[in-house]
N, C-alpha and C positions, 0 to 999 in steps of 0.2 A: 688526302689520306694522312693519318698520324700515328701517335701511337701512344698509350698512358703506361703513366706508370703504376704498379701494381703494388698493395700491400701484402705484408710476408705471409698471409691467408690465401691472396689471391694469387701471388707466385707458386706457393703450393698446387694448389688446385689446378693451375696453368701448367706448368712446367716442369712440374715434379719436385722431390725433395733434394737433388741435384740440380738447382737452374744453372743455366748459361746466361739467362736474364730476368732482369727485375722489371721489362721494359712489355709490356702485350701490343704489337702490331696489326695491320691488316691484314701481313702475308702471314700471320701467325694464325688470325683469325681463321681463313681460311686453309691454311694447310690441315690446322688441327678438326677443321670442320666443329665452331663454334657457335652455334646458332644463339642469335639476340635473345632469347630467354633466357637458357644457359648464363647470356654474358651480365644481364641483368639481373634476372630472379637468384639464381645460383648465386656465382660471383658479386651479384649489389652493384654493378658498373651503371651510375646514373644513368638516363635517356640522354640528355646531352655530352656523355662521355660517347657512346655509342655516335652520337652526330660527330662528334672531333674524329675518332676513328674512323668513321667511312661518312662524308656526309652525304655522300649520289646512291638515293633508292636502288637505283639501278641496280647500284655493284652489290648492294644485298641484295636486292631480287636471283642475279646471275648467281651467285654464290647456291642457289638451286637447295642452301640449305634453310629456309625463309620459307616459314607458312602465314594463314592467317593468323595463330597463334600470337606468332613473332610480330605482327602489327602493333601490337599494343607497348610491346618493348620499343619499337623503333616509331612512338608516333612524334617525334622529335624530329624526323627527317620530315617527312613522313612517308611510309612505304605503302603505298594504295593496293590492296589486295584485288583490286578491278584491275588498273592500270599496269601495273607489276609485275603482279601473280597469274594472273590473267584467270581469276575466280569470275566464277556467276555470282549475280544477286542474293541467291538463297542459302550461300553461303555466310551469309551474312545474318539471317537467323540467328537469334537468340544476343547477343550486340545490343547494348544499347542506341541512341540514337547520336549520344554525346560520344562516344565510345566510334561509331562508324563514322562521324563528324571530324574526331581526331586522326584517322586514317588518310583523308584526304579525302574519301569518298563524297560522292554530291549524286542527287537524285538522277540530272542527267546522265549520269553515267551508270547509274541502278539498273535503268529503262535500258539500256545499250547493250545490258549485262545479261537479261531478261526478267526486271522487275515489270509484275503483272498487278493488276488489282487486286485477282485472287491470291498474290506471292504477297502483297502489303497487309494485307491481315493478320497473315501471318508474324509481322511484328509487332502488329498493338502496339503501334505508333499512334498519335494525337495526330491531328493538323498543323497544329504547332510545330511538333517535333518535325512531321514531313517538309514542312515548309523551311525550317531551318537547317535541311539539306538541301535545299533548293526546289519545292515544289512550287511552281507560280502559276498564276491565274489559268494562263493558258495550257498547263499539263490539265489543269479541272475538266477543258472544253474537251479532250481525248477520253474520259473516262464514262465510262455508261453511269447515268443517272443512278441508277439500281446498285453499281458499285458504290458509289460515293454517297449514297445513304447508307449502306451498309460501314464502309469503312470508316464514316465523320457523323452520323447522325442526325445529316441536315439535308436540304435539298442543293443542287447546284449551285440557282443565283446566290443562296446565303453561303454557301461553301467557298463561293469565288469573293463574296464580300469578307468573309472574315480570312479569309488568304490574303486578301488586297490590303488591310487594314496590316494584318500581322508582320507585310510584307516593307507597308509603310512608315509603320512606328517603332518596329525593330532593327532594321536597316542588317536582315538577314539576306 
């Protein structure tokens, strides 16, 4: 844990027009109940000022004041809204792929969450994209044929070939 120091904007905004300090802490974070948007969006406190501050997902998760929202602020830790937050898959809706990527999220852990065939359409995601969360060869062998035309526009074996390729030459 640390703590930064603040500019006379950001003491403001902190502390009031009376501080006791120019210093923003973790105990301060949390007493004031300052959620990483807030400290980011609001206040401008870079993503790696937020990792100096607290760098264990953890202690932002517990702090209970952390949504998915707050992933994006803190993907410098990175705060897994699977792992964390203890969200489902379909939360995840609307996300890009590079975006759920920077969370920490990975496909195995989508499937854990309750990503379905029918829940992956729903983000108009590529193969590509899926893949470089982690979808391999062998997730293709789990999925109904009739999904995976539907979802990639090809049949299996070419589905599993251009995974296997993509999986080869990208070193995802």
């Amino acid at each position: 844990m640390g703590f930064v120091k603040l500019s006379s904007a950001q003491v403001i905004k902190v502390h009031g027009l009376f501080p006791n300090s120019t210093l923003l802490t973790w105990n301060d974070v949390c007493t004031m109940k300052l959620t990483p948007s807030y400290l980011h969006f609001t206040l401008g406190l870079p993503k790696e000022t937020l990792k100096k501050l607290q760098p264990d997902a953890k202690a932002w998760a517990a702090t209970q004041m952390c949504t998915l929202c707050d992933c994006e602020a803190l993907n410098a830790i990175p705060v897994n809204p699977i792992a964390h937050l203890g969200l489902t898959a379909d939360c995840l809706i609307g996300y890009t792929q590079q975006q759920i990527h920077s969370f920490g999220v990975r496909y195995e852990e989508m499937l854990g969450a309750g990503l379905t065939p029918p829940l992956m359409i729903l983000f108009h995601y590529t193969l590509q994209e899926w893949v470089a969360l982690g979808l391999r060869v062998e997730h293709l062998e789990h999925i109904h044929a009739d999904d995976v035309k539907i979802l990639f526009g090809m049949d299996v074996p070419q589905c599993q070939d251009a995974a296997r390729f993509m999986v080869q030459n990208a070193n995802v």
